[in-house]
C-alpha positions in Angstrom: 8.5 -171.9 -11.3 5.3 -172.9 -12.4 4.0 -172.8 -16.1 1.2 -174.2 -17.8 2.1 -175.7 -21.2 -0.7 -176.4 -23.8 -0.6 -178.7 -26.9 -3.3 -179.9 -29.5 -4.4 -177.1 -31.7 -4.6 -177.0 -35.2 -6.2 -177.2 -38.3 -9.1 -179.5 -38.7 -12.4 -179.5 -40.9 -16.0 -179.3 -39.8 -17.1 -182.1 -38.1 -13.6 -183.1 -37.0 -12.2 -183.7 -33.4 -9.3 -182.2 -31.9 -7.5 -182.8 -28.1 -6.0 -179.7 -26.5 -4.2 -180.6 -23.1 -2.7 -178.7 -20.5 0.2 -179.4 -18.2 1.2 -178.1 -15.3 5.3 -178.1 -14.7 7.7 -177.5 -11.9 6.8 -178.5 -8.2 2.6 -178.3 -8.2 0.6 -179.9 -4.9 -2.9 -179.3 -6.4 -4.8 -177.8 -8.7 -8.4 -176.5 -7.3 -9.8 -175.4 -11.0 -9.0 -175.6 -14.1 -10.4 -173.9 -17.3 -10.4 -173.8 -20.7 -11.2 -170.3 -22.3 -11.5 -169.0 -26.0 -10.9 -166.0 -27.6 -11.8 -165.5 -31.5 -10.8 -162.8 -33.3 -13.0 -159.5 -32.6 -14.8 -161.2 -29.7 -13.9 -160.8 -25.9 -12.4 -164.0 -24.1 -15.2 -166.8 -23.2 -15.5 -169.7 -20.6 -15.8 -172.7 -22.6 -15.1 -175.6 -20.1 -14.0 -175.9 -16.3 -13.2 -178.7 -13.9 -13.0 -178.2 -10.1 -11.9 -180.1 -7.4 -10.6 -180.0 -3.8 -11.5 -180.3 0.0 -14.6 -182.4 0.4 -15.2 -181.4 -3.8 -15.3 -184.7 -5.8 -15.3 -182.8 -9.3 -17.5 -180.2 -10.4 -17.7 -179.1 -14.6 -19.3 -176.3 -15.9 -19.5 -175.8 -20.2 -20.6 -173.1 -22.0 -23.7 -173.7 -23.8 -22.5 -173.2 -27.5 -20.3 -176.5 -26.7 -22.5 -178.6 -24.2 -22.9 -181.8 -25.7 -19.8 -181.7 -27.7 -16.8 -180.8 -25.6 -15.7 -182.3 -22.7 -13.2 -181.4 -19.9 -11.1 -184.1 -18.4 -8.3 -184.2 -15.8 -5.7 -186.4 -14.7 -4.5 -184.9 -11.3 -1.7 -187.2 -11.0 -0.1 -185.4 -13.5 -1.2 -182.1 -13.5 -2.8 -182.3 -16.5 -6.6 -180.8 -17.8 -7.7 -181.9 -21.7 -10.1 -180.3 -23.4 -12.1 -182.8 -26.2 -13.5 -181.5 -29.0 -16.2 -183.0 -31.3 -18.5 -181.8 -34.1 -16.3 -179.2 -34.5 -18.0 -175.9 -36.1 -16.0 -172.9 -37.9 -17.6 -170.7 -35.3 -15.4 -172.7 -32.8 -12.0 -170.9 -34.1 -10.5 -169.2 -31.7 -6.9 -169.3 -30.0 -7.9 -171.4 -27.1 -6.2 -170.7 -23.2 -5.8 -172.9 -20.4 -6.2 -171.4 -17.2 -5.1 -172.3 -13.3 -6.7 -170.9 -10.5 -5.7 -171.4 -7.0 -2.3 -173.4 -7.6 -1.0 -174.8 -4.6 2.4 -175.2 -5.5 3.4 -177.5 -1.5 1.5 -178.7 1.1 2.5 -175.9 3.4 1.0 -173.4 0.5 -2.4 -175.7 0.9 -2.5 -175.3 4.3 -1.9 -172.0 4.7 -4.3 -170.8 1.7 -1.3 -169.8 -0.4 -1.8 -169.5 -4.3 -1.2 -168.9 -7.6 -3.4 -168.0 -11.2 -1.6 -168.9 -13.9 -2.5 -168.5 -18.4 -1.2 -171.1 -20.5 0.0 -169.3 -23.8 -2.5 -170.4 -26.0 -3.3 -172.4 -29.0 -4.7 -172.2 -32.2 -8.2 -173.9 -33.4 -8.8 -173.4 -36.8 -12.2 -175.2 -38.1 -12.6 -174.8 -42.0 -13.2 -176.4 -45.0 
């Protein structure tokens, strides 16, 4: 089966950095997007960051614009795996932070025939404050 297994949050000050990555385990062919979503307390969940690739796609990001210029979304799609840098880190940034799959083609056969999965990650905790 499946899962999506984040790592990297945490406490850190303002004007700190933190990594947040995202692994995909179990049998995975490819991975069309991946995201990176936030949800602080009170507020409804956000986009922050997402990569997408596949077909004749080289790699396409989109970012939110409270974090252009200091986050950046990376992949490595040999393992599965999307990170999520963050820099300049601001206390409005705190928020349990979600990793999201969509259209996870888990074998070839599921590629070809348009067969896929959405997938959460479980979430992790950014906490910016002094």
């Amino acid at each position: 089966q499946v899962q999506l297994v984040e790592s990297g949050g945490g406490l850190v000050q303002p004007g700190g950095s933190l990594r947040l990555s995202c692994a995909a385990s179990g049998s995975v062919f490819s991975i069309q997007t991946m995201g990176w979503y936030r949800q602080a307390p009170g507020k409804q969940r956000e986009l922050v960051a997402s990569s997408t690739t596949g077909g004749r796609i080289s790699g396409t990001t989109n970012y939110a614009d409270s974090v252009k210029g200091r986050f950046t979304i990376s992949r490595d799609n040999a393992k599965n795996t999307v990170y999520l840098q963050m820099n300049n880190l601001k206390p409005e940034d705190t928020a349990v932070y979600y990793c999201k799959g969509d259209r996870i083609f888990a074998t070839y056969a599921d590629y070809y025939t348009n067969r896929y999965l959405e997938l959460w990650g479980q979430g992790t905790l950014v906490t910016v404050s002094s």
